[in-house]
PDB file of N, CA, C and O in Angstrom:
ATOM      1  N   UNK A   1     163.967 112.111  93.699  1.00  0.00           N
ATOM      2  CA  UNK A   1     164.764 110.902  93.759  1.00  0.00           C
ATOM      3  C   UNK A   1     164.793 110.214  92.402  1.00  0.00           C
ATOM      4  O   UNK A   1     165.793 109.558  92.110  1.00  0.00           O
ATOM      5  N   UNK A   2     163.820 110.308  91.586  1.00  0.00           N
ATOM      6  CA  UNK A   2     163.041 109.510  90.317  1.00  0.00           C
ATOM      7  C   UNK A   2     164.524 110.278  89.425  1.00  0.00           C
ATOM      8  O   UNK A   2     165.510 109.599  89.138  1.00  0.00           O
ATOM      9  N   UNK A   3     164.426 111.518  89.153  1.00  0.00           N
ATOM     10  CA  UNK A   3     165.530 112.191  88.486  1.00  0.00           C
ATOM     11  C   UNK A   3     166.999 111.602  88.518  1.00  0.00           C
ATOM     12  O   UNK A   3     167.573 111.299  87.472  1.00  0.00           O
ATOM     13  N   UNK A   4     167.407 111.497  89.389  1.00  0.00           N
ATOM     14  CA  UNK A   4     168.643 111.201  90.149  1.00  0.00           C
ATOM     15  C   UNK A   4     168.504 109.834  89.260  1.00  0.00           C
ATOM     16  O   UNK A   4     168.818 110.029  88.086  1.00  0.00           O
ATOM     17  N   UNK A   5     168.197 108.812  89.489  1.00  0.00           N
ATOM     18  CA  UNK A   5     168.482 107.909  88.588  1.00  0.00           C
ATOM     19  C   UNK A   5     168.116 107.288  87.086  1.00  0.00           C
ATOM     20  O   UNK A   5     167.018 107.367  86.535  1.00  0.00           O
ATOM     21  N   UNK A   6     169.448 106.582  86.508  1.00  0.00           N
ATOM     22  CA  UNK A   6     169.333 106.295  85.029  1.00  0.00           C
ATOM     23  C   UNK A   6     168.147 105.540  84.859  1.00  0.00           C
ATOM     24  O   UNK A   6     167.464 104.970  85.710  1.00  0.00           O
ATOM     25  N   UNK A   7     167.950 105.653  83.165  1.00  0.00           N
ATOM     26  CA  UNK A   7     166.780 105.248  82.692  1.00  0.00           C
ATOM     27  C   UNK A   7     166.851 103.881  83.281  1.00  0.00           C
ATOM     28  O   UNK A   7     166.065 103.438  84.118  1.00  0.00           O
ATOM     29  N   UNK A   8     167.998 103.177  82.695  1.00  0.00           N
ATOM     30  CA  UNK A   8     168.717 101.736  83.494  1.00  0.00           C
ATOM     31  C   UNK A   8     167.959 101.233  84.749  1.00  0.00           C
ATOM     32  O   UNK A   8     166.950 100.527  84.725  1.00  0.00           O
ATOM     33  N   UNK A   9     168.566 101.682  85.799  1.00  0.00           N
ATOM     34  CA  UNK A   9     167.708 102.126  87.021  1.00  0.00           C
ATOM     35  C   UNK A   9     166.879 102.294  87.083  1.00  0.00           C
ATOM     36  O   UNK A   9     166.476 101.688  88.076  1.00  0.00           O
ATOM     37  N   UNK A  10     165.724 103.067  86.413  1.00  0.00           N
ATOM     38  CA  UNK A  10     164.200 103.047  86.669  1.00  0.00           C
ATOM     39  C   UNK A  10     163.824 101.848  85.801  1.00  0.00           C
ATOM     40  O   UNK A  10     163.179 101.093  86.529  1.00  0.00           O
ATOM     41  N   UNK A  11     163.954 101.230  84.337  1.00  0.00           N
ATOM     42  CA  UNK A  11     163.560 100.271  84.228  1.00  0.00           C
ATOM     43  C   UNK A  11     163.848  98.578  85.331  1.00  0.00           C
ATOM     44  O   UNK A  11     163.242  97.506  85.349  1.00  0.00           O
ATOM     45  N   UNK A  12     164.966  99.067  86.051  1.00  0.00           N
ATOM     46  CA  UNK A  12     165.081  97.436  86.762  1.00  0.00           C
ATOM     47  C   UNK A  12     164.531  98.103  88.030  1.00  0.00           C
ATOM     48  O   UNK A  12     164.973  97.418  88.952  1.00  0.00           O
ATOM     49  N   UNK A  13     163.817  99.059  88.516  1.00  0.00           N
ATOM     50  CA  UNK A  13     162.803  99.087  89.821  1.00  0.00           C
ATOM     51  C   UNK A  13     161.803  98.421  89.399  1.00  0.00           C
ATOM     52  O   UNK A  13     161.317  97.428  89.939  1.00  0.00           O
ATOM     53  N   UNK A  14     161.311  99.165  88.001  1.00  0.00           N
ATOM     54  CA  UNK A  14     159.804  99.068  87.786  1.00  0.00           C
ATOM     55  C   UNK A  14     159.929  96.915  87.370  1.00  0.00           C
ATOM     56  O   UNK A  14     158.798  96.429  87.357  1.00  0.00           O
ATOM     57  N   UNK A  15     160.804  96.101  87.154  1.00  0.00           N
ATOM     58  CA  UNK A  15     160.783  94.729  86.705  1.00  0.00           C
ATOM     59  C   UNK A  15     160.971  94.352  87.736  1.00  0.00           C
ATOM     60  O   UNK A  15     160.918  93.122  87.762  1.00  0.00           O
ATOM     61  N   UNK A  16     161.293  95.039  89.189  1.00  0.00           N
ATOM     62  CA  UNK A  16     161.266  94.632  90.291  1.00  0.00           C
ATOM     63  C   UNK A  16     159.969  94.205  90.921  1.00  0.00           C
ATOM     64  O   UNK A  16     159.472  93.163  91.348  1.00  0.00           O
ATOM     65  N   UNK A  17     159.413  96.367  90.697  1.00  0.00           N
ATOM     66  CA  UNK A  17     157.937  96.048  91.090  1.00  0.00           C
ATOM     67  C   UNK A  17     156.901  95.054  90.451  1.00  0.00           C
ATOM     68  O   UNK A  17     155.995  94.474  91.050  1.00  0.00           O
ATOM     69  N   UNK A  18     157.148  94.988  89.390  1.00  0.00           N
ATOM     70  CA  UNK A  18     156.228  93.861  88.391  1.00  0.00           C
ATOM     71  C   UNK A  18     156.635  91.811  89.224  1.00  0.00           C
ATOM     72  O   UNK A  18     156.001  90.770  89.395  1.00  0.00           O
ATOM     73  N   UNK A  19     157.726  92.212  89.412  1.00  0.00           N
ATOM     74  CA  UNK A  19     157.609  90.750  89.818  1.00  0.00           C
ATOM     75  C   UNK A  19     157.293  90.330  91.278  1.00  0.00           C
ATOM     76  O   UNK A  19     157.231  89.177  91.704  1.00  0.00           O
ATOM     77  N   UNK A  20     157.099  91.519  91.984  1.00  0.00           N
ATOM     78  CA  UNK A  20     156.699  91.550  93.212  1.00  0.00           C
ATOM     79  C   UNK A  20     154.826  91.115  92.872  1.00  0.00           C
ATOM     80  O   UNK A  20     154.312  90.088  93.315  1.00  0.00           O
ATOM     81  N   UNK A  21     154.242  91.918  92.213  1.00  0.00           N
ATOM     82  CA  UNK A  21     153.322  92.330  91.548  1.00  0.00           C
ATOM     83  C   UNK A  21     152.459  90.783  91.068  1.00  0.00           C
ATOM     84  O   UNK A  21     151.264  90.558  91.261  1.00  0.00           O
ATOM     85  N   UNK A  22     153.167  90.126  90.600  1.00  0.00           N
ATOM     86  CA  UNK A  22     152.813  88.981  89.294  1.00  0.00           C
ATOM     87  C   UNK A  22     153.072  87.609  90.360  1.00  0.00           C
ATOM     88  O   UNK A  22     153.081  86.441  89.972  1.00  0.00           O
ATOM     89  N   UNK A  23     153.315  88.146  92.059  1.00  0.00           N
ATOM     90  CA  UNK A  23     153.472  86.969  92.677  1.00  0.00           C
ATOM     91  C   UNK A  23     151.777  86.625  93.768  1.00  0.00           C
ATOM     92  O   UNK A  23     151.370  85.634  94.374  1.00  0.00           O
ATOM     93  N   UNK A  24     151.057  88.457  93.485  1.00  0.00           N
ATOM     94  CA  UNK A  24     150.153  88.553  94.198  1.00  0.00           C
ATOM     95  C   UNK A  24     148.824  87.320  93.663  1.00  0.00           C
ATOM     96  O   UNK A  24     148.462  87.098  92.507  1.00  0.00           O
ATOM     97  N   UNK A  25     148.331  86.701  94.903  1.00  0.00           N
ATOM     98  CA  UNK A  25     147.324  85.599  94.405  1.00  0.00           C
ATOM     99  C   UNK A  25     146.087  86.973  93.972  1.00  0.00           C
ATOM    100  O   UNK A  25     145.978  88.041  94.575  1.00  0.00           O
ATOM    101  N   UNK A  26     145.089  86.406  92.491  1.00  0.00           N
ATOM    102  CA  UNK A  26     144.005  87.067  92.295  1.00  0.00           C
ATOM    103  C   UNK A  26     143.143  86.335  92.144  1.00  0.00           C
ATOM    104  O   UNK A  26     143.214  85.142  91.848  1.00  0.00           O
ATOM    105  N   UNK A  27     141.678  87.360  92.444  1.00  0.00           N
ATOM    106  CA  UNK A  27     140.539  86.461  92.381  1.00  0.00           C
ATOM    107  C   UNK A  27     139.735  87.145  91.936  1.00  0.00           C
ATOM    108  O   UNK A  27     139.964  88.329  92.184  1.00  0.00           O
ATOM    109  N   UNK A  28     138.550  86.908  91.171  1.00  0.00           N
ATOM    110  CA  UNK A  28     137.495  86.942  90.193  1.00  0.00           C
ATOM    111  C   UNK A  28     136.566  88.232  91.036  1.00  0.00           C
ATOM    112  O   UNK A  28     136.155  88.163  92.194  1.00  0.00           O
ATOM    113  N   UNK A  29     136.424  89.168  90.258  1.00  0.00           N
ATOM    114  CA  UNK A  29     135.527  90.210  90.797  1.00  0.00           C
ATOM    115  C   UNK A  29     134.162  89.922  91.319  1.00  0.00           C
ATOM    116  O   UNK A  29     133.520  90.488  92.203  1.00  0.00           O
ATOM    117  N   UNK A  30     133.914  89.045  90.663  1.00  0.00           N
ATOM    118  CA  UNK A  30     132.124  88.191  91.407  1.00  0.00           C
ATOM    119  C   UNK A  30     132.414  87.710  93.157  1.00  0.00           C
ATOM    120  O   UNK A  30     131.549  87.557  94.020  1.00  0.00           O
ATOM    121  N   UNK A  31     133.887  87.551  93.298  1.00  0.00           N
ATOM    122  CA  UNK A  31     133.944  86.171  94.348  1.00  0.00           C
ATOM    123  C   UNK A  31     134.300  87.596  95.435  1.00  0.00           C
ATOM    124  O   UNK A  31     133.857  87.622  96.583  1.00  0.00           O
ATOM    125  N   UNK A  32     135.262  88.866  94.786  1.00  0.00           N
ATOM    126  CA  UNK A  32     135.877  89.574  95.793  1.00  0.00           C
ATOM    127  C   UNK A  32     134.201  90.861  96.231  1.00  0.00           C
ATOM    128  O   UNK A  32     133.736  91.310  97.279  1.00  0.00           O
ATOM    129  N   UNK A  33     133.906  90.963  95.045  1.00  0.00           N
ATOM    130  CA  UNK A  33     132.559  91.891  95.733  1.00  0.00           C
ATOM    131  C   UNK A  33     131.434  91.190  96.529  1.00  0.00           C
ATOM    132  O   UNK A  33     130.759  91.855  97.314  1.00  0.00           O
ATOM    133  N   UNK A  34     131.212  89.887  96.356  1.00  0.00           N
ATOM    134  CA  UNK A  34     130.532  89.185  97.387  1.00  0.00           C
ATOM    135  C   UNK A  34     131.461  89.408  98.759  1.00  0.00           C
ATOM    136  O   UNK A  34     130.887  90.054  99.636  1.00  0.00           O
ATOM    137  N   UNK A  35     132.407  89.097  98.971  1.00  0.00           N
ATOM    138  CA  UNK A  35     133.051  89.002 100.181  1.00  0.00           C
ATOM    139  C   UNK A  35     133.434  90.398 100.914  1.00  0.00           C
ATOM    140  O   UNK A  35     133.717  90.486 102.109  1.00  0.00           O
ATOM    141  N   UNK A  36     133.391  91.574  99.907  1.00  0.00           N
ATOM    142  CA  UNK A  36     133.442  92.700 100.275  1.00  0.00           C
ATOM    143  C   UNK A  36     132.009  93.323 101.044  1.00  0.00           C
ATOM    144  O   UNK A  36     131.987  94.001 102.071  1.00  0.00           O
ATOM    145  N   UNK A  37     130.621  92.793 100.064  1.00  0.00           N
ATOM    146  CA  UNK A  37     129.571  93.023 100.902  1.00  0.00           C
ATOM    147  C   UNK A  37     128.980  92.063 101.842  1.00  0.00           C
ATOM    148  O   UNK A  37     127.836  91.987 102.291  1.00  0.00           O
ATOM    149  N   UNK A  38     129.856  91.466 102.004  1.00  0.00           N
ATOM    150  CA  UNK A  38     129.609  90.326 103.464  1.00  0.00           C
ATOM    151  C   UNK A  38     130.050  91.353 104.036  1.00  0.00           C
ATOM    152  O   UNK A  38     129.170  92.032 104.567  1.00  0.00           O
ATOM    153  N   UNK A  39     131.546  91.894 104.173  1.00  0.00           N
ATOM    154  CA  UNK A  39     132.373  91.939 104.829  1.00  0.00           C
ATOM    155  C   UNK A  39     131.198  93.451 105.612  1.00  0.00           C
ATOM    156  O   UNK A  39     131.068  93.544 106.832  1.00  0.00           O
ATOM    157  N   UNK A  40     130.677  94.192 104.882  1.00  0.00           N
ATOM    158  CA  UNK A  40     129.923  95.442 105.188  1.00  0.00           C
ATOM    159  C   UNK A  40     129.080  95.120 105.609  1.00  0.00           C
ATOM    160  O   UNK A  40     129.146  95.581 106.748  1.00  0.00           O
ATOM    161  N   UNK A  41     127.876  94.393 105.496  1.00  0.00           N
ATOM    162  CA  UNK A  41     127.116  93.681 105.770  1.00  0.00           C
ATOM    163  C   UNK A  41     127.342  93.379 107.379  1.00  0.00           C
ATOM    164  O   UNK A  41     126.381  93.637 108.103  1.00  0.00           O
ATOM    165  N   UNK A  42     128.430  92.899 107.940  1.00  0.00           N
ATOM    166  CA  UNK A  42     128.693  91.891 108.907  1.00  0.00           C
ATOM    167  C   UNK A  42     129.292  93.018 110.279  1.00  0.00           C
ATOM    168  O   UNK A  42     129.192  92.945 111.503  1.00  0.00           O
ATOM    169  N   UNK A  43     129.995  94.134 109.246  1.00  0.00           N
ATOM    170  CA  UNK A  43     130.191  95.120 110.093  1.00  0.00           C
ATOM    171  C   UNK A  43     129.156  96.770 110.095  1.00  0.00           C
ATOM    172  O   UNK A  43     129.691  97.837 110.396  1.00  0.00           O
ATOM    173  N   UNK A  44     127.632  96.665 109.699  1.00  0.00           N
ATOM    174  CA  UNK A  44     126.875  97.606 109.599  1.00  0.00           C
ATOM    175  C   UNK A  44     126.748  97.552 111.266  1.00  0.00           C
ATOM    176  O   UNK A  44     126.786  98.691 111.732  1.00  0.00           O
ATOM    177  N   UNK A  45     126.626  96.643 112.144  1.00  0.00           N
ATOM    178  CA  UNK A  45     126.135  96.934 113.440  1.00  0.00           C
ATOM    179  C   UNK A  45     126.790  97.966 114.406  1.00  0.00           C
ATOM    180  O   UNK A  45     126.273  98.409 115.431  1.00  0.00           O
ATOM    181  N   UNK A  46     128.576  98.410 113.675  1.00  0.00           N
ATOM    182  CA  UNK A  46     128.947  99.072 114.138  1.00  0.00           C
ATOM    183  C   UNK A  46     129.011 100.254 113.799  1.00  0.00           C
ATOM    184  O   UNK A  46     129.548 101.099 114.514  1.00  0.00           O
ATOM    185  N   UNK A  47     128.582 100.466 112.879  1.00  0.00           N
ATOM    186  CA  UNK A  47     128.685 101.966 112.009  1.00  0.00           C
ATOM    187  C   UNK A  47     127.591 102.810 112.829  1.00  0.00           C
ATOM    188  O   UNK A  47     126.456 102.431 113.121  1.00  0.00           O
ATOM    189  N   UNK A  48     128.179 104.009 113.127  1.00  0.00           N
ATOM    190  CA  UNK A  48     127.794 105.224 113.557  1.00  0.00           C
ATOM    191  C   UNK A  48     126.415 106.041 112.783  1.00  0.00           C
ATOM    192  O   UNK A  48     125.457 106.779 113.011  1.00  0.00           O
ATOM    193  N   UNK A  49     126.909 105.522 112.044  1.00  0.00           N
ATOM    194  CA  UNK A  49     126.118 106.372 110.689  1.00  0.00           C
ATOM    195  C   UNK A  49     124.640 105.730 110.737  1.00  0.00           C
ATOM    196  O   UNK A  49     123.649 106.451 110.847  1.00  0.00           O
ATOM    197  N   UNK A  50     124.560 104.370 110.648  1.00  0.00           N
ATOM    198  CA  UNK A  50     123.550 103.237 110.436  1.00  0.00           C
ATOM    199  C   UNK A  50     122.871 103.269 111.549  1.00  0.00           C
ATOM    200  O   UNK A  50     121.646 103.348 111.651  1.00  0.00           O
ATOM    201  N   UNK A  51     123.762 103.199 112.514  1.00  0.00           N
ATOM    202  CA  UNK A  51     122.726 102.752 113.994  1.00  0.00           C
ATOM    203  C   UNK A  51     122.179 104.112 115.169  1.00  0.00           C
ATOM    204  O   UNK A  51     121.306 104.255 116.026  1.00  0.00           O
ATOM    205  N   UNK A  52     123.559 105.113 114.431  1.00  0.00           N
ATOM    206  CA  UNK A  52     122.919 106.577 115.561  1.00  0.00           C
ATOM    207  C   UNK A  52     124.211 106.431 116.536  1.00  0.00           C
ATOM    208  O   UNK A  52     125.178 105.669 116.543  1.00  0.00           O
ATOM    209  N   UNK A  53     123.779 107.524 117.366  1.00  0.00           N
ATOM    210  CA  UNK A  53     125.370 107.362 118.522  1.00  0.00           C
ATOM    211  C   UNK A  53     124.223 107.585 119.306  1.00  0.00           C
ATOM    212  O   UNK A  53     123.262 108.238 118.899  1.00  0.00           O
ATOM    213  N   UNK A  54     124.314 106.900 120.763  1.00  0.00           N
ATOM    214  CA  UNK A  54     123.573 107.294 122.198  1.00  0.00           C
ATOM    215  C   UNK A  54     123.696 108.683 122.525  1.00  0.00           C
ATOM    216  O   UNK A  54     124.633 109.438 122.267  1.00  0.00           O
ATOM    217  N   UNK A  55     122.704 108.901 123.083  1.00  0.00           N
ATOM    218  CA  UNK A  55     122.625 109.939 123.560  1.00  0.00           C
ATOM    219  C   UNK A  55     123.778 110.563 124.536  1.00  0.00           C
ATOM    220  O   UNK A  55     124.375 111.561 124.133  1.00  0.00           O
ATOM    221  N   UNK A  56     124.092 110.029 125.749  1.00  0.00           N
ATOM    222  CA  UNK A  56     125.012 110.343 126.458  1.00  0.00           C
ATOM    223  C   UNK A  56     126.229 110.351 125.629  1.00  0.00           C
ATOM    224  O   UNK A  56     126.772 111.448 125.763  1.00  0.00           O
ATOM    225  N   UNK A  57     126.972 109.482 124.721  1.00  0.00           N
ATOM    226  CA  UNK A  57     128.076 109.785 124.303  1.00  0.00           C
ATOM    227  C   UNK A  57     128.013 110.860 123.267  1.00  0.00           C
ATOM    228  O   UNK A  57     128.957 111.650 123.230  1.00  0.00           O
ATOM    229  N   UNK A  58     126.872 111.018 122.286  1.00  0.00           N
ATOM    230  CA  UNK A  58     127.212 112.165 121.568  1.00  0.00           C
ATOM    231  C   UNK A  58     128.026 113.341 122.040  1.00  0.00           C
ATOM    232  O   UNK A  58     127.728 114.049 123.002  1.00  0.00           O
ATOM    233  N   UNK A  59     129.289 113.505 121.119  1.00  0.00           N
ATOM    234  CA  UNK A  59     129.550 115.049 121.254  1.00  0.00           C
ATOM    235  C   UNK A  59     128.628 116.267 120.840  1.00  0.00           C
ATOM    236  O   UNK A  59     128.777 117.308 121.480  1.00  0.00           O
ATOM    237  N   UNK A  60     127.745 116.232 119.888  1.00  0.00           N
ATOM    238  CA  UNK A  60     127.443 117.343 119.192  1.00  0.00           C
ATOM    239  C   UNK A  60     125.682 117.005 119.703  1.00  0.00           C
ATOM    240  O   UNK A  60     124.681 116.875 119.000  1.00  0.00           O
ATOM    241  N   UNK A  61     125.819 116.953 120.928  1.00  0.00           N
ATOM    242  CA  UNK A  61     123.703 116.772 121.212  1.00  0.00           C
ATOM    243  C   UNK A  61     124.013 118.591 121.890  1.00  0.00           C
ATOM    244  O   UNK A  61     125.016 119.286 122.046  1.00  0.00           O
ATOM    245  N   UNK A  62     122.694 118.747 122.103  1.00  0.00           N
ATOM    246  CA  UNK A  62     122.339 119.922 122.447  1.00  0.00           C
ATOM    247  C   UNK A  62     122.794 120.699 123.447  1.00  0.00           C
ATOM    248  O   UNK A  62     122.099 120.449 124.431  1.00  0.00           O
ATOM    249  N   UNK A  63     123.829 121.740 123.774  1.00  0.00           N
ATOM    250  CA  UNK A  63     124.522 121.649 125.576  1.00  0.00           C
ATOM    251  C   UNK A  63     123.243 122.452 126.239  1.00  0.00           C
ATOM    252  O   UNK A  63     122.256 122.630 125.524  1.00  0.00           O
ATOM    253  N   UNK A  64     123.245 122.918 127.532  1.00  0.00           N
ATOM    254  CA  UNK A  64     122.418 123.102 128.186  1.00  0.00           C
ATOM    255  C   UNK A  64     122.593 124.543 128.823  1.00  0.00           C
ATOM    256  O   UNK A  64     123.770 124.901 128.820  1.00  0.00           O
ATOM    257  N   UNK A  65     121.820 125.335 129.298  1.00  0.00           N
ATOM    258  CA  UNK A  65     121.778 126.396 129.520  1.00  0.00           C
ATOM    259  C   UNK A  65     122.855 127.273 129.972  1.00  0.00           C
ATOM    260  O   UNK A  65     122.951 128.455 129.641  1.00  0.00           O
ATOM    261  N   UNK A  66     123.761 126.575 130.836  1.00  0.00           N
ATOM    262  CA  UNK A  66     125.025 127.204 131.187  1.00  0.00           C
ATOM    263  C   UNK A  66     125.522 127.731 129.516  1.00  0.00           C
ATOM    264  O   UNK A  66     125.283 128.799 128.952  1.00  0.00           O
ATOM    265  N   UNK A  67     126.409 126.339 128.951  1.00  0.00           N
ATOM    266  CA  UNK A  67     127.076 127.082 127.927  1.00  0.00           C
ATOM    267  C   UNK A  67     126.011 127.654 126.905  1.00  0.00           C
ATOM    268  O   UNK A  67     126.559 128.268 125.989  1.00  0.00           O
ATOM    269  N   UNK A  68     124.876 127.618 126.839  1.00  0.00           N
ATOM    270  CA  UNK A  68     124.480 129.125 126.151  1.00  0.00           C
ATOM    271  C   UNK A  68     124.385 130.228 126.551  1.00  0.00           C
ATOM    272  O   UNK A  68     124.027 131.129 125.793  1.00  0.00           O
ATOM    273  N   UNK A  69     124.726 130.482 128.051  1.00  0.00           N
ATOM    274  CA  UNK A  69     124.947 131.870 128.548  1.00  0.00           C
ATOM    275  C   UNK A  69     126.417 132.380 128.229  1.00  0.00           C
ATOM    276  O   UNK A  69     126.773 133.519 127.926  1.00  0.00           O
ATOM    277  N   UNK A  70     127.220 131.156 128.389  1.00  0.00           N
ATOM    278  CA  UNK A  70     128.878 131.785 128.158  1.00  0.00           C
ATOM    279  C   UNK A  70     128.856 132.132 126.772  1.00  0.00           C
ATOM    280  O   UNK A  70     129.444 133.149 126.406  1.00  0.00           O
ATOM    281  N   UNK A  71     128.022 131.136 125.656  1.00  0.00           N
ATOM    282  CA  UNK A  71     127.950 132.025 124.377  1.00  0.00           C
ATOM    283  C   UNK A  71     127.785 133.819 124.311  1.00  0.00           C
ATOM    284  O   UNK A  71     128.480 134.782 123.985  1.00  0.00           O
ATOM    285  N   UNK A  72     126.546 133.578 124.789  1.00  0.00           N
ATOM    286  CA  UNK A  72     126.009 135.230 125.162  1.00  0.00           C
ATOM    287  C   UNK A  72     126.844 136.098 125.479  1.00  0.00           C
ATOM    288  O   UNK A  72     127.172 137.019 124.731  1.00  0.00           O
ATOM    289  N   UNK A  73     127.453 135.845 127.047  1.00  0.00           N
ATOM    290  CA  UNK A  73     129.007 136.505 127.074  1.00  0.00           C
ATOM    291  C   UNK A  73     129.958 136.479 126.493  1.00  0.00           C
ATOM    292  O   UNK A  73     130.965 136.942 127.029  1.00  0.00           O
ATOM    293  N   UNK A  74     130.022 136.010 125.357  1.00  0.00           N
ATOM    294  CA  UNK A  74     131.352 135.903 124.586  1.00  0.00           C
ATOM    295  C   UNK A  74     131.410 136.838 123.526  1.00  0.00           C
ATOM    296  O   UNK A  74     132.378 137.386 122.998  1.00  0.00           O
ATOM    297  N   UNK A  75     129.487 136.968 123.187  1.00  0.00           N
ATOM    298  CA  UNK A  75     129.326 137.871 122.265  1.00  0.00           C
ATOM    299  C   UNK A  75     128.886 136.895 120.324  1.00  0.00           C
ATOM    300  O   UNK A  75     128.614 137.227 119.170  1.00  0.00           O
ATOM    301  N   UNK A  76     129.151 135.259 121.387  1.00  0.00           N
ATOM    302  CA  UNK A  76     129.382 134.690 120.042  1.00  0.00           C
ATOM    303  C   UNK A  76     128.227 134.379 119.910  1.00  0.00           C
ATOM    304  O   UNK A  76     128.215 134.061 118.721  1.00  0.00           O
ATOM    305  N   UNK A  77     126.978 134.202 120.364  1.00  0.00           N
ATOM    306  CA  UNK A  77     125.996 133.702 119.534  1.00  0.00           C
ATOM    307  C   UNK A  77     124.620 135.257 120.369  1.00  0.00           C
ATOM    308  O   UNK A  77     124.650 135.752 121.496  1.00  0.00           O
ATOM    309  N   UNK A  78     124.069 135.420 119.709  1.00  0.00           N
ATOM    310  CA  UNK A  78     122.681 136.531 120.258  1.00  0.00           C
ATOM    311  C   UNK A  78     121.335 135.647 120.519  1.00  0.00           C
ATOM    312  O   UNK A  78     120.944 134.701 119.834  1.00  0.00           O
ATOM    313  N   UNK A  79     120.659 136.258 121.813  1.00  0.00           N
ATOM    314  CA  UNK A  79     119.115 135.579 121.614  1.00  0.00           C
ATOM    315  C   UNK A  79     118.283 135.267 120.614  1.00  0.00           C
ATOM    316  O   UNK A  79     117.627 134.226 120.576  1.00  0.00           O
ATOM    317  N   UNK A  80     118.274 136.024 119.884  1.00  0.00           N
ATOM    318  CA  UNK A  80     117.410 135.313 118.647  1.00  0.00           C
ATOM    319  C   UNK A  80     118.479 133.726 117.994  1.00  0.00           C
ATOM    320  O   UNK A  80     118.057 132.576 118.121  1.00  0.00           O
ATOM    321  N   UNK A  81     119.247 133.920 117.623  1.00  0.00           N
ATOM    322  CA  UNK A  81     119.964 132.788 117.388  1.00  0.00           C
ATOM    323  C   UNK A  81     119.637 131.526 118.475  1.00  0.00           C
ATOM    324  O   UNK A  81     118.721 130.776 118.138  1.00  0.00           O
ATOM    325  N   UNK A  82     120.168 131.310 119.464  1.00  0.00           N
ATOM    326  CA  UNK A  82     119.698 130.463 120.410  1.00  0.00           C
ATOM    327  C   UNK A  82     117.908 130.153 120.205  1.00  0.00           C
ATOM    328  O   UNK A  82     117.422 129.064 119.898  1.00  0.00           O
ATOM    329  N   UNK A  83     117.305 131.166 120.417  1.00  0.00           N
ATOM    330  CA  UNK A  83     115.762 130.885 120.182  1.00  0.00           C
ATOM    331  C   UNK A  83     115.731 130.451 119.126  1.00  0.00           C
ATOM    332  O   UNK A  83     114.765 129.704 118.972  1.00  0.00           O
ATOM    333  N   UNK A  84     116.473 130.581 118.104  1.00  0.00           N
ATOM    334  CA  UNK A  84     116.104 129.875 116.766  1.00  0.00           C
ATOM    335  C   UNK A  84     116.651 128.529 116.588  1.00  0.00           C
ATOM    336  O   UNK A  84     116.282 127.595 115.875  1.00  0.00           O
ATOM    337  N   UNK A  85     117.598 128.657 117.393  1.00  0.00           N
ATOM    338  CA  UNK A  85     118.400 126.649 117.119  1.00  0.00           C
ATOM    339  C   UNK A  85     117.236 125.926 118.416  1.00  0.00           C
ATOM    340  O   UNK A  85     117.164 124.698 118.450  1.00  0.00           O
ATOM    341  N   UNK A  86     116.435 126.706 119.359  1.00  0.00           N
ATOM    342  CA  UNK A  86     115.950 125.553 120.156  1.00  0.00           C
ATOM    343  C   UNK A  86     114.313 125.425 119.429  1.00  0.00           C
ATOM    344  O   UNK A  86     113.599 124.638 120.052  1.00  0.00           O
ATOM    345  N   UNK A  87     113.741 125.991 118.390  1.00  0.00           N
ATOM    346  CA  UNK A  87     112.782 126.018 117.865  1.00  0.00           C
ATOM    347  C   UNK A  87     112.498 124.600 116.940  1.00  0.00           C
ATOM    348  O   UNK A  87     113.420 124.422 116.144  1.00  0.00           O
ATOM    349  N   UNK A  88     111.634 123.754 116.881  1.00  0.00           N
ATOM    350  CA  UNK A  88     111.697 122.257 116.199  1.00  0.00           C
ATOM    351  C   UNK A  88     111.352 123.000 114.713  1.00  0.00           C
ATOM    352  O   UNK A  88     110.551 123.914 114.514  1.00  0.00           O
ATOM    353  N   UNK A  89     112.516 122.072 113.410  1.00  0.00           N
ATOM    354  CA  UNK A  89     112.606 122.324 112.413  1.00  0.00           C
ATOM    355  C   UNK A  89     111.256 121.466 111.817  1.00  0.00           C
ATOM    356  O   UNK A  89     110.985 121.497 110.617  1.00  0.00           O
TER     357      UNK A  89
END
């Protein structure tokens, strides 16, 4: 699209974008990284990462004997494998 139009044309987008640009309110990097680590800070209680996922909702907890037999039949995982993922690291 950039091709297609004259130099003309790309200079009065880009004095477009600039005055769009030069209308945005700014504020002092001290004032926006405080408010950014509030802002993390305030939302750590929800993070997955920080707090763990419950047990019951985890997708990826341990499945239980059924689907490691359908593994077996599938051919996709062998006994030693299984004995080795239920062994404590």
């Amino acid at each position: 699209m950039a091709q297609d139009l004259s130099e003309k044309d790309l200079l009065k987008m880009e004095v477009e974008q600039l005055k769009k640009e030069v209308k945005n309110t700014r504020i002092p990097i001290s004032k926006a990284g405080k408010e950014i680590k509030e802002y993390v800070e305030a939302q750590a209680g929800n993070d997955p990462f920080l707090k763990g996922i419950p047990e019951d909702k985890n997708p990826f907890k341990e499945k239980g004997p059924t689907f490691n037999a359908l593994l077996l039949l599938l051919g996709r995982a062998s006994w030693l494998e299984l004995a080795w993922s239920r062994t404590p690291q």
